[in-house]
N, C-alpha and C positions, 0 to 999 in steps of 0.2 A: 545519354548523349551529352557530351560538355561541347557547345558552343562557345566557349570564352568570351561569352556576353557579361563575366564581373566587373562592375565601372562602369559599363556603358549604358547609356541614357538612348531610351528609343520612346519616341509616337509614334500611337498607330490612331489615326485618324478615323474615325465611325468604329471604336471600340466600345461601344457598351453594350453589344449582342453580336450574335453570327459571329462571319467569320475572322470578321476584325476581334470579337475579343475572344476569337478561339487564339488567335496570334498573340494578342497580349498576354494572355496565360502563360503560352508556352515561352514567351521572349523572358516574364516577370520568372519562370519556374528553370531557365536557364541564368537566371544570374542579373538581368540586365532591370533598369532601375526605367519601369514602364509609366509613359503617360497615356493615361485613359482618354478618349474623348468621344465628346456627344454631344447633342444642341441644348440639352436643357440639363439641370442640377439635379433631379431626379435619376436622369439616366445616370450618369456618371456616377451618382451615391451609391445606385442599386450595382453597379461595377465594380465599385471599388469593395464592398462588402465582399465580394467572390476573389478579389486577388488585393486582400488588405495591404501589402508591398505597394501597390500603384498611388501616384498622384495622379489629380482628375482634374480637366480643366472643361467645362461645358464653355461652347462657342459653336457658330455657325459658320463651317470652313468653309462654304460656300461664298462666301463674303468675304472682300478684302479686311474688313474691318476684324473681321474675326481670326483670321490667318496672322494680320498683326498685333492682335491680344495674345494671340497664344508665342507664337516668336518671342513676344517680349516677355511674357512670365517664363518660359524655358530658353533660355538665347542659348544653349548647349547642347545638342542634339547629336547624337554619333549616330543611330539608327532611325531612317524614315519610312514609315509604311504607309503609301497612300493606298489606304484601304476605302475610303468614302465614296461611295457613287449610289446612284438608282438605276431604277426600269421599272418602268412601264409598257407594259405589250397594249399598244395602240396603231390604230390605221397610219401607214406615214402621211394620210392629209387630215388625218386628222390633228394635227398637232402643229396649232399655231406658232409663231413667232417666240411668243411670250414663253412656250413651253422649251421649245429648242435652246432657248437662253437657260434659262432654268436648267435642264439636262447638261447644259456646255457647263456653267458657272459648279458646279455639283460635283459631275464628272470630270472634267478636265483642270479650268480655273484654281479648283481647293489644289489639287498634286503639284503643277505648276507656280502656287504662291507659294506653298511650304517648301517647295522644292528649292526655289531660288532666293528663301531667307538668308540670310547672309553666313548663319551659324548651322547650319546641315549640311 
């Protein structure tokens, strides 16, 4: 399959296992110049071994602060994958305050900052 993904720069956000870096595989093995990402420097290492083409930038896109590390080490972005979220199967009272922040900032927060950097 040729996607004419040659030249084009894509992140895919919670790529260093599953299905985010089944995606970056397949984006890096169609031509496109992939960033890996993951919370910590080990992940992203043990990633980038598997698809030596990718740059890796470990950050927490859960966090603003980390949505704008990463923006500004790649201000160029033609492709977005917001791939990053959780679950947990929990009682819905079971699940204070603090956790529903947590799932929102995770899930929703990280797509919605990378989404509206100014260079994607």
């Amino acid at each position: 399959m040729d996607l004419q993904l040659n030249g084009k720069t894509a992140l895919v956000s919670g790529s260093t296992k599953g299905i985010g870096f089944a995606i970056a595989r397949l984006l890096a093995a169609e031509g496109a110049k992939v960033i890996l990402n993951g919370r910590t420097e080990a992940a992203v290492a043990d990633a980038k071994k598997q698809i030596p083409t990718a740059e890796g930038f470990a950050a927490d896109l859960a966090t603003a602060q980390g949505c704008a590390a990463i923006a500004k080490r790649h201000p160029e972005v033609d492709i977005l994958v917001n791939n990053l979220g959780i679950f947990e199967r929990r009682n819905f009272e079971d699940i204070d305050d603090a956790e529903w922040q947590r799932f929102f900032d995770i899930n929703v927060m990280s797509g919605v900052r990378l989404s509206r950097s100014p260079t994607t």
